[in-house]
C-alpha positions in Angstrom: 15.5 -8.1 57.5 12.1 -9.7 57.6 10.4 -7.4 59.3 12.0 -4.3 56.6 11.1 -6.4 53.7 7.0 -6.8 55.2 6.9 -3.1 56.2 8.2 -2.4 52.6 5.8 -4.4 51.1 3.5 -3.0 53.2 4.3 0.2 51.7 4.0 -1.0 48.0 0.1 -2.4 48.5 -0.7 1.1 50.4 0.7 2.7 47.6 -0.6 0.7 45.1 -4.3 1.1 46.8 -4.2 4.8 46.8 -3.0 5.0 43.2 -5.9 3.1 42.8 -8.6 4.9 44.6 -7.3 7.9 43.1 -7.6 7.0 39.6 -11.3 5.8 40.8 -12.2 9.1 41.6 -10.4 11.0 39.4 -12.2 9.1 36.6 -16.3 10.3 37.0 -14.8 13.2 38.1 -13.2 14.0 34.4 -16.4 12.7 33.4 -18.1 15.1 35.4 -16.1 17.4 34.0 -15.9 16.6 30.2 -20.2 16.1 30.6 -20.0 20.2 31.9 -18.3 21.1 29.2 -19.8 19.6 26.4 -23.1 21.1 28.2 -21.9 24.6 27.9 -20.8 24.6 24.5 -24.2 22.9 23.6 -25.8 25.3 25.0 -24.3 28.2 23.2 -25.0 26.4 19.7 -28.4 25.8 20.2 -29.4 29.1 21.7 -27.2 30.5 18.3 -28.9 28.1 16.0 -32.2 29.6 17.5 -31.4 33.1 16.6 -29.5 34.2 19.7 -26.9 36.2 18.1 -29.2 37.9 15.5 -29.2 40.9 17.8 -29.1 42.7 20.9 -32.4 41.6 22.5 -32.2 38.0 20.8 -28.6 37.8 22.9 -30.2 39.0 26.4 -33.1 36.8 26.5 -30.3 34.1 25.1 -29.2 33.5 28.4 -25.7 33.4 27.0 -24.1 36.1 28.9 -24.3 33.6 31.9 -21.6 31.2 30.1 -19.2 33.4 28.3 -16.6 35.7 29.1 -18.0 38.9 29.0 -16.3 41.1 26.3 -16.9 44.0 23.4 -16.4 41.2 20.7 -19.2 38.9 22.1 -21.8 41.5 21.4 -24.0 40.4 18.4 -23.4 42.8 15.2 -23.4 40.6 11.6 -24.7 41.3 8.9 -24.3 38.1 7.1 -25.5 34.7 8.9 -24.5 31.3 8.2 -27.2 28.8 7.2 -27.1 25.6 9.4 -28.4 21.9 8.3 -26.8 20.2 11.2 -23.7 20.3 13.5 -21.4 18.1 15.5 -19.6 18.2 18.5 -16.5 16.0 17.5 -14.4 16.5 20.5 -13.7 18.1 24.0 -10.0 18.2 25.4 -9.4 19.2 28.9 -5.9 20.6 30.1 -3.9 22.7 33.2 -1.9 25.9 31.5 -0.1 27.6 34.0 -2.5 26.5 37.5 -5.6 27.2 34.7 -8.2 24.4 34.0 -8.7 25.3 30.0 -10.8 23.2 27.9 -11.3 22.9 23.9 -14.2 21.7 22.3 -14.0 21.1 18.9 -17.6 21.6 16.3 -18.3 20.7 13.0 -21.0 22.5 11.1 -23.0 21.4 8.1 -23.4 24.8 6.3 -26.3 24.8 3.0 -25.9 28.3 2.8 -25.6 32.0 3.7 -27.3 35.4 3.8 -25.7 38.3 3.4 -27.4 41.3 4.7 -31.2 39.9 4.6 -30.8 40.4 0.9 -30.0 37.1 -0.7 -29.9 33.9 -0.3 -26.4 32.1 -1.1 -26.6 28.3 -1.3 -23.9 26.5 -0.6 -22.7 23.0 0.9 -20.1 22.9 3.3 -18.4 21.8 6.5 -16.7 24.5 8.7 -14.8 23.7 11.9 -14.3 25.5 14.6 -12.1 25.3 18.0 -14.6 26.6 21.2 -12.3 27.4 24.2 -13.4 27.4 28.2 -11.9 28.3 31.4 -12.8 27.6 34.8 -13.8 30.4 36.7 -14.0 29.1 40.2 -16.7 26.3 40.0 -18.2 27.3 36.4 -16.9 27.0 32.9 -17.3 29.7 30.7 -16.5 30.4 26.9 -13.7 32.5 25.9 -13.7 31.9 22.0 -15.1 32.0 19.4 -16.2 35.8 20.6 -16.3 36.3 16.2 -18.4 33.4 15.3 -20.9 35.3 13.1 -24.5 33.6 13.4 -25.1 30.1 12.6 -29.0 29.4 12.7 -31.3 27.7 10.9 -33.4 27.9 7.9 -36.6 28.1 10.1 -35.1 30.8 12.3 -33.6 33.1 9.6 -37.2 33.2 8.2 -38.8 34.2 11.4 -36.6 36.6 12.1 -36.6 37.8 8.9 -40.5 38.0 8.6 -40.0 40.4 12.0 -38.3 42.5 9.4 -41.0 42.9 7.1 -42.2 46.4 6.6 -39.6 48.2 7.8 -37.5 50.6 6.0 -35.3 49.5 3.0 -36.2 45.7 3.9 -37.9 45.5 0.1 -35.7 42.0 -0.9 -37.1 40.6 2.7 -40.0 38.7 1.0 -38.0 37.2 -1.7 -35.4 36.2 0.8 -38.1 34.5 3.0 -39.7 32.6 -0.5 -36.0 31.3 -1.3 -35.3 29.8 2.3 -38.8 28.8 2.1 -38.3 26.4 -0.9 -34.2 25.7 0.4 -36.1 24.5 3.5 -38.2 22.4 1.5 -36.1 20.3 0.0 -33.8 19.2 2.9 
């Protein structure tokens, strides 16, 4: 009876110090993990913010295709961009669906404003949220959504790309547009 009751406690502390280890290393590895993520979805914003999604050459010097799923939607083609002060990546979720590593990343924009076909300038003051979500791919995460986020950039690139429009064909509200964002910039 002595000898069942030392192998089962024997048991118990072997169990209890793989639990243990486990959690060690599951831990950075989540981490690890989270770190990636938050990485990649980094990534995307700032190469949008900088103009990445303004158009077809803009995306494949982006780099982006590298980190999303490719796909017709993810193909740049607004006409209206979205006017970024600042943004904030509130949260990043991780999760199995199915045998699938899926992760959600959750940003908050600070919007001043909007132009709408490189005609006008719309102010505004706003916060818009939206829901990025990853899936492993082997090793690498990649971005599945949003494939419809039109452009969010800011001020300072929507008047450099803008000024690449000048003297082109029916761009003749270009220059105002540029002295508007000129003087929103301004005052920030």
């Amino acid at each position: 009876m002595k000898k069942l009751l030392l192998i089962l406690v024997g048991v118990l502390i072997l169990v209890g110090i793989v639990t243990l280890l486990k959690s060690r290393f599951d831990g950075p590895n989540k981490e690890t993990e989270i770190s990636t993520i938050r990485g990649i979805v980094e990534t995307y914003i700032k190469a949008d913010m900088s103009g990445a999604n303004l158009g077809t050459d803009n995306f494949a010097e982006s780099g982006l295709e590298k980190i999303l799923i490719a796909g017709e939607e993810s193909a740049p083609g607004w006409d209206t961009v979205s006017l970024v002060k600042n943004y904030k990546l509130t949260s990043v979720e991780t999760k199995k669906v199915k045998g699938q590593d899926l992760a959600i990343a959750s940003v908050t924009y600070e919007i001043v404003g909007e132009v709408p076909g490189s005609v006008e300038v719309v102010q505004q003051k706003e916060t818009e949220k939206y829901v990025f979500r990853l899936v492993k791919q082997g090793k690498d995460w990649k971005l599945i959504q949003p494939f419809d986020l039109r452009p969010h950039v800011s001020i300072e690139t929507v008047i450099k790309h803008l000024k690449t429009l000048l003297g082109q064909e029916h761009q003749e509200k270009v220059p105002e547009v540029i002295r508007q964002l000129e003087k929103m910039k301004g005052n920030e």
